[in-house]
C-alpha positions as CSV (number, residue, x, y, z in Angstrom):
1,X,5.3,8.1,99.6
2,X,8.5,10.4,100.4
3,X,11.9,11.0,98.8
4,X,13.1,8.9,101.3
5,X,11.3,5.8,100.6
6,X,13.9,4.9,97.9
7,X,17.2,5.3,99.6
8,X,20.2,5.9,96.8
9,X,23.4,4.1,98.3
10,X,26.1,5.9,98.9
11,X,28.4,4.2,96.2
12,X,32.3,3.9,96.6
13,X,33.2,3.7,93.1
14,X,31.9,4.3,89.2
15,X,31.3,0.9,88.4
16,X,28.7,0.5,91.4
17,X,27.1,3.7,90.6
18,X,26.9,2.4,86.7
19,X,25.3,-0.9,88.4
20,X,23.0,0.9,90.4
21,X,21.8,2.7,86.9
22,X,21.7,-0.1,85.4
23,X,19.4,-1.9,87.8
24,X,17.3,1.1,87.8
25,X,16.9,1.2,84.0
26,X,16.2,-2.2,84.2
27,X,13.0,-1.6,86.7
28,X,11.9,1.4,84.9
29,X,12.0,-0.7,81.5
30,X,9.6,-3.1,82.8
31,X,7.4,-0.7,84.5
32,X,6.9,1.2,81.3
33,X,6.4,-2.1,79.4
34,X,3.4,-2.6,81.6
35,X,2.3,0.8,81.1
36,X,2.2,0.8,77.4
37,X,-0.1,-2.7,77.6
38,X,-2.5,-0.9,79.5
39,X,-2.3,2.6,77.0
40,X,-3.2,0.1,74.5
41,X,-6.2,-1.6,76.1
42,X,-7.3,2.2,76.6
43,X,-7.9,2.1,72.8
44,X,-10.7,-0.5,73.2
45,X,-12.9,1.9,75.8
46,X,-12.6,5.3,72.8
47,X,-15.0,5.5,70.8
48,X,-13.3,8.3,68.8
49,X,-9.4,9.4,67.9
50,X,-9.6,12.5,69.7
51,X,-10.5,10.7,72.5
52,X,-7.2,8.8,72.1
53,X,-5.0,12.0,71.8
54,X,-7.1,13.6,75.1
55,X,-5.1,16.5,75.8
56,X,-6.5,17.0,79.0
57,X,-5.7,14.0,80.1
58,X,-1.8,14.4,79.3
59,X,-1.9,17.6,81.0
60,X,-3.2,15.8,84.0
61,X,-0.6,13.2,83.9
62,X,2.3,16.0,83.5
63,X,0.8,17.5,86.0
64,X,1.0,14.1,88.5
65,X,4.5,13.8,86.7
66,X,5.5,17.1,88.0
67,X,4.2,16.4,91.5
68,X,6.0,13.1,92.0
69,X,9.2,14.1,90.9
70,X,9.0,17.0,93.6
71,X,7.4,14.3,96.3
72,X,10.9,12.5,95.3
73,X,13.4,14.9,94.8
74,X,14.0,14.8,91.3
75,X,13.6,17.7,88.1
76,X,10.2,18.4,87.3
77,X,11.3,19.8,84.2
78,X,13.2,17.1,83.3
79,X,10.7,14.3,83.7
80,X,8.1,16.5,82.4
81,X,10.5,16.4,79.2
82,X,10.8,13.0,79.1
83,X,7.0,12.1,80.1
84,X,5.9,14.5,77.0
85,X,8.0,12.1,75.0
86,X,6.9,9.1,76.1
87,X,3.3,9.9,76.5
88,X,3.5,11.1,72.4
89,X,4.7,7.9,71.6
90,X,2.3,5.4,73.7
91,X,-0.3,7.8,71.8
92,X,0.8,6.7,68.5
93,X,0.9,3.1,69.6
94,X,-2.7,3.7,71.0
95,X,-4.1,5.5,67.9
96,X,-3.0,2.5,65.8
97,X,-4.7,0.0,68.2
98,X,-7.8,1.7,67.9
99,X,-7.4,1.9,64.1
100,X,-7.6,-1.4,64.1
């Protein structure tokens, strides 16, 4: 996969780059949403809470984050910020799924 695979169109005013963020927030809402069910069902195969916070295994998905976002032409730094983030919180949600 390349940067190019997701084309961004070449808008002619604010209001159709808005729509365009919009429909993108939309998409990454839902994909997220799908990712959180399946950090949940995680809980269910760890047997322990450490393995729930596995810090090598955020470090590996930063370290895919960071990749991607170079592969597609987009701040490492910033979607490493924002993965941390989100990977903190789908922890939390995880470690109270296996609590229970």
């Amino acid at each position: 996969m390349s940067a190019d695979d997701d084309a961004v169109a070449d808008c002619a005013n604010l209001d159709e780059v808005r729509a365009n963020i919009d429909r993108l927030d939309r998409e990454i809402v839902r994909l997220l949403a799908a990712r959180g069910k399946y950090v949940v069902q995680a809980a269910r195969f760890k047997k322990t809470e450490a393995e729930v916070h596995a810090p090598a295994r955020v470090e590996q998905v930063i370290a895919n984050v960071r990749r991607h976002a170079v592969a597609f032409g987009a701040s490492p730094d910033v979607l490493e910020q924002g993965y941390r983030v989100l990977v903190a919180q789908f922890t939390a949600e995880e470690l109270a799924a296996h609590r229970r």
